[in-house]
C-alpha positions in Angstrom: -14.0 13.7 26.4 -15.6 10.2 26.5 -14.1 7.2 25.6 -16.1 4.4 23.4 -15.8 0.7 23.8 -13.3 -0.9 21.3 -12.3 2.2 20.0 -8.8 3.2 20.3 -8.8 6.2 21.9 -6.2 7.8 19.3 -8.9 7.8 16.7 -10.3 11.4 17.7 -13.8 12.6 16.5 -12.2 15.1 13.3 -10.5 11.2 12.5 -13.4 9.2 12.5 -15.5 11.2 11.1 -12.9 11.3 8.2 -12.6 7.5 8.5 -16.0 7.0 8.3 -16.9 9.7 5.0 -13.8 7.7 3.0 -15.6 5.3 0.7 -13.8 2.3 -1.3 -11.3 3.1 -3.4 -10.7 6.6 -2.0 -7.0 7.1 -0.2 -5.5 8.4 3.3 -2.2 10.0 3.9 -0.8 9.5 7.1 2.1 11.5 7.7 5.1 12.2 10.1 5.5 15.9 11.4 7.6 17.4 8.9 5.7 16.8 5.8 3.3 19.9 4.2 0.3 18.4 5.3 -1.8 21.5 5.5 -0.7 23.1 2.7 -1.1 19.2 1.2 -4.6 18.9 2.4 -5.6 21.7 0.5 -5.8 19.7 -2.4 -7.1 16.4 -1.2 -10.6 15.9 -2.0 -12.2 16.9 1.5 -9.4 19.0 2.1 -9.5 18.0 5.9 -6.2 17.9 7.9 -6.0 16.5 11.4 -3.3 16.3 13.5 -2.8 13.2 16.1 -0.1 13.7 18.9 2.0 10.2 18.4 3.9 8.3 16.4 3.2 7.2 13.0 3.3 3.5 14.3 0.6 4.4 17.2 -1.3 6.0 14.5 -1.2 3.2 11.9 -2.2 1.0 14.7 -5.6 2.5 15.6 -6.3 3.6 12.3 -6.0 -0.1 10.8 -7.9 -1.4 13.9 -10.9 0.4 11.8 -10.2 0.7 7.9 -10.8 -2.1 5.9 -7.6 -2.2 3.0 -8.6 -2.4 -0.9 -7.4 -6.1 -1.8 -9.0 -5.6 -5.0 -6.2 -3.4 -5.8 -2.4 -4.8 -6.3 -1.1 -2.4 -3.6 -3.3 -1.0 -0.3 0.0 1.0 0.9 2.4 3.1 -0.6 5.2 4.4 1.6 7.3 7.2 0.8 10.9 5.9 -0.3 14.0 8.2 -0.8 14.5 9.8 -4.4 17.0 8.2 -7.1 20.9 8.1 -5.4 19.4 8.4 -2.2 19.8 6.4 0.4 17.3 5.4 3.2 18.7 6.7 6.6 19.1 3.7 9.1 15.8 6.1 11.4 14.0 5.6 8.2 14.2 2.2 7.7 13.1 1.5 10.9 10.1 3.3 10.4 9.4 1.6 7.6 9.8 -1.4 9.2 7.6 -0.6 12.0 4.6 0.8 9.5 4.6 -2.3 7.8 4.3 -4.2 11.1 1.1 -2.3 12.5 -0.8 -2.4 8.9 0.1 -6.3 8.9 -1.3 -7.1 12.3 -4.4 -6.2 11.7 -4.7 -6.2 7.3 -2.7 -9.6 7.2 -1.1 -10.0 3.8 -1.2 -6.5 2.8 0.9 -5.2 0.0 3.3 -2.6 1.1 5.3 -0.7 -1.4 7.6 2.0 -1.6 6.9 5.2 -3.8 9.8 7.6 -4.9 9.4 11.2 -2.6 8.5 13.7 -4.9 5.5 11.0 -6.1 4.8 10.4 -3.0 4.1 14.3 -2.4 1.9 14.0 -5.8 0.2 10.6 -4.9 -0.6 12.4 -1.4 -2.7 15.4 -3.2 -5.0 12.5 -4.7 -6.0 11.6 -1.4 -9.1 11.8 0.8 -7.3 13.5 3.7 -4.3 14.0 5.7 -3.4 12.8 9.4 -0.6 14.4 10.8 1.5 12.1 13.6 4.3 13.5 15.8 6.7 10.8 14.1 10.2 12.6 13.8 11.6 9.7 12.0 12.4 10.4 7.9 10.4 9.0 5.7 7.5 8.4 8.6 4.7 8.3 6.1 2.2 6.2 4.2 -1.1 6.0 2.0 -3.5 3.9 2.8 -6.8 2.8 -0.1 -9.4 2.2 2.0 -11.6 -0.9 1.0 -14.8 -2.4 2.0 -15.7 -4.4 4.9 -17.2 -8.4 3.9 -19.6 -9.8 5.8 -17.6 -11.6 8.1 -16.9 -7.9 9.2 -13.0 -8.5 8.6 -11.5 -6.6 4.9 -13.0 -8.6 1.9 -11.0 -9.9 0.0 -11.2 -11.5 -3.9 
């Protein structure tokens, strides 16, 4: 396998090729081990499903590294959040935490908003694609709405 200068090495070929066919407006799901992504990728619009072997974190980390973030929109990531009575285990939170972090460092001010499970599993069939990570933490998953790249090369923004 060769490696490419300033590309993080996480983002496989199957990955950026995905990356790369997304156009604005379109949406990523980026999930933890245990969700149904085949079965969800069925239904996404390219119906590809790749698989990365690390955390959701790690994953989020390359991936924003390369996809511009729709700030045209009022939310560029959803997160899955527990359903009604249900409380977010302390292993989810932290993920959570940790999701927002690795989107923020390299989106900035990105919007980051929960969306109720079972919504989450319908918002996820309107996407693109699916990347499976190894995260074993609950509630390791997000969607990302890819947006367009400005001329300074950084996300553009209104």
């Amino acid at each position: 396998m060769g490696i490419l200068k300033n590309i993080d090495p996480i983002l496989i070929p199957d990955l950026l090729h995905i990356l790369r066919s997304m156009g604005h407006g379109d949406k990523l799901c980026i999930c933890d081990c245990n969700f149904p992504a085949a079965k969800v990728a069925t239904q996404t619009t390219s119906g590809k499903h790749c698989i990365l072997t690390v955390t959701l974190p790690e994953a989020l980390q390359a991936i924003c590294s390369v996809l511009p973030l729709d700030f045209f929109e009022e939310t560029q990531a959803l997160y899955m959040g527990p359903q009604e009575n249900v409380e977010m285990p302390p292993a989810g939170v932290e993920v959570v935490m940790e999701l927002k972090d690795a989107i923020r460092e390299h989106c900035g001010d990105a919007n980051i908003e929960p969306l109720e499970r079972f919504s989450f599993y319908d918002e996820a069939k309107n996407c693109f694609a699916v990347v499976q990570t190894m995260e074993r933490r609950p509630y390791g998953n997000v969607i990302l709405t890819k947006g367009c790249v400005g001329p300074d090369g950084f996300d553009l923004k209104p």
